[in-house]
KEBA-849529 format. One record per residue (C-alpha): residue in one letter; residue number from 0; z, y, x. Coordinates in nm, 4 decimals. Layout:
<tortor residuo="a" num="NUM" c3="Z" c2="Y" c1="X"/>
...
END
This chain:
<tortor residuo="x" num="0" c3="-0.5701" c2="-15.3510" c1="-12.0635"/>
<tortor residuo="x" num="1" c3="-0.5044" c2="-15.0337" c1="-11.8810"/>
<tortor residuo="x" num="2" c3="-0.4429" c2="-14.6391" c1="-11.9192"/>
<tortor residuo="x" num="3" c3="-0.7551" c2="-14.5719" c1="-11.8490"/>
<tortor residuo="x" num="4" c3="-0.8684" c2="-14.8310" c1="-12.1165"/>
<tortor residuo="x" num="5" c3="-0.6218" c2="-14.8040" c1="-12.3694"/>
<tortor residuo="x" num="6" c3="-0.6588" c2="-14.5546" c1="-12.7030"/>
<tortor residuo="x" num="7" c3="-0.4258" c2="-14.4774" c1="-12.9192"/>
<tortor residuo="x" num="8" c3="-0.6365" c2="-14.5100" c1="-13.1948"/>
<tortor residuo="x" num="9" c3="-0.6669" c2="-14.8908" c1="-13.1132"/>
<tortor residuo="x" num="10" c3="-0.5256" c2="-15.1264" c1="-13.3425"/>
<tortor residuo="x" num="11" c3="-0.4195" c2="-15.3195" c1="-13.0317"/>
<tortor residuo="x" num="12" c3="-0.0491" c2="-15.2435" c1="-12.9339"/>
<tortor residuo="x" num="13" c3="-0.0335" c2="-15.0907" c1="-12.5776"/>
<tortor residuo="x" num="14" c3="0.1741" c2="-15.3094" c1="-12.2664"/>
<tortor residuo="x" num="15" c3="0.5072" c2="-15.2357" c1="-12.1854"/>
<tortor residuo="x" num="16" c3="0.3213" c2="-15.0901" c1="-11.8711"/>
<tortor residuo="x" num="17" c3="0.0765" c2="-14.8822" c1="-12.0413"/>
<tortor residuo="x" num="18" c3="0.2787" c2="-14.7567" c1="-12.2906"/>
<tortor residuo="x" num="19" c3="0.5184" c2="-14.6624" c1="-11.9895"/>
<tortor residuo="x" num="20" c3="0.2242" c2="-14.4868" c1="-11.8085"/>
<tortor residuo="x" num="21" c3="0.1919" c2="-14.2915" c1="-12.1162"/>
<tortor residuo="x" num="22" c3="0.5396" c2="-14.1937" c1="-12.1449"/>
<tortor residuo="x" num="23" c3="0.5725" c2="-14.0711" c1="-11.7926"/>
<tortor residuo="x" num="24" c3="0.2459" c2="-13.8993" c1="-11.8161"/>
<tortor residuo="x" num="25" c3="0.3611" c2="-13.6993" c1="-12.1454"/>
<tortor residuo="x" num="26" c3="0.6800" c2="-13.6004" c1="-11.9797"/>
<tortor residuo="x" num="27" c3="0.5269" c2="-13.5299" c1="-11.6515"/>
<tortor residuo="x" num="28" c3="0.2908" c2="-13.2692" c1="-11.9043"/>
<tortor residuo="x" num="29" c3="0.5723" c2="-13.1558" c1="-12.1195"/>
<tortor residuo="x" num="30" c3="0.8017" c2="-13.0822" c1="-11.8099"/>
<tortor residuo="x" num="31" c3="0.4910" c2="-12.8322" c1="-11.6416"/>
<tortor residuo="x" num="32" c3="0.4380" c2="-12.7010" c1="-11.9795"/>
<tortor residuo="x" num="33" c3="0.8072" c2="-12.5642" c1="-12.0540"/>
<tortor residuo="x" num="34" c3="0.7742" c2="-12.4318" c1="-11.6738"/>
<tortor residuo="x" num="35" c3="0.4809" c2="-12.2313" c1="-11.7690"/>
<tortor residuo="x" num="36" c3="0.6045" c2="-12.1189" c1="-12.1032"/>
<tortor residuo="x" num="37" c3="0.9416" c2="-12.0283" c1="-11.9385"/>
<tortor residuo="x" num="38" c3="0.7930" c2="-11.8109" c1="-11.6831"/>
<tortor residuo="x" num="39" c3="0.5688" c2="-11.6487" c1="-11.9248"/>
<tortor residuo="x" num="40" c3="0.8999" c2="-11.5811" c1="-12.1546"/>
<tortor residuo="x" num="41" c3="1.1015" c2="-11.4248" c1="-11.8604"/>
<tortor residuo="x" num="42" c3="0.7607" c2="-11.2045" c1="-11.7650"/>
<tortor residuo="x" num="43" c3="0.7470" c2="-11.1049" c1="-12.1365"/>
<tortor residuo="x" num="44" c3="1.1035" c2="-11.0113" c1="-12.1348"/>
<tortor residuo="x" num="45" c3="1.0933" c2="-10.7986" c1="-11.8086"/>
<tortor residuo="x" num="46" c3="0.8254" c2="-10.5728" c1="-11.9304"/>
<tortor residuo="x" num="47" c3="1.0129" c2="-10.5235" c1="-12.2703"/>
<tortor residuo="x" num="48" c3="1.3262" c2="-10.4560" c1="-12.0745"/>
<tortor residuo="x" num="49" c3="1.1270" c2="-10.2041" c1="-11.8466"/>
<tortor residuo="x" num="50" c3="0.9614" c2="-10.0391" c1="-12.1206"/>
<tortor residuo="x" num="51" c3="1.3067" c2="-9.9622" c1="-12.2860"/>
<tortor residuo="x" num="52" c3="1.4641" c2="-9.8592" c1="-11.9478"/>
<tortor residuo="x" num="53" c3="1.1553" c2="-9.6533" c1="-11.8394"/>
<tortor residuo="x" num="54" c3="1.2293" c2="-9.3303" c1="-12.0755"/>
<tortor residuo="x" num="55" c3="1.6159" c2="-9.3253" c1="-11.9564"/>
<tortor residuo="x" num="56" c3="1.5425" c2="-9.2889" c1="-11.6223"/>
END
């Protein structure tokens, strides 16, 4: 068996090293995710920011 072989739908339970490739691949996704979605946050939050500042000035 192998990650490219293996699906979780099977009623086979994955190796130790394909359900490791599984787990680093999730967290490898998860971790660019967050990036993304933290970026996208701060971007968000800059143009609320400016929109408040922007009739003060």
């Amino acid at each position: 068996m192998s990650i490219d072989t293996y699906k979780l739908t099977s009623m086979e339970e994955p190796t130790d090293e394909v359900l490791s490739q599984l787990m680093k691949e999730a967290a490898e996704d998860a971790k660019q995710k967050r990036a993304e979605a933290t970026k996208r946050f701060f971007r968000q939050l800059k143009r609320e920011s400016d929109k408040i500042a922007a009739p003060c000035q």
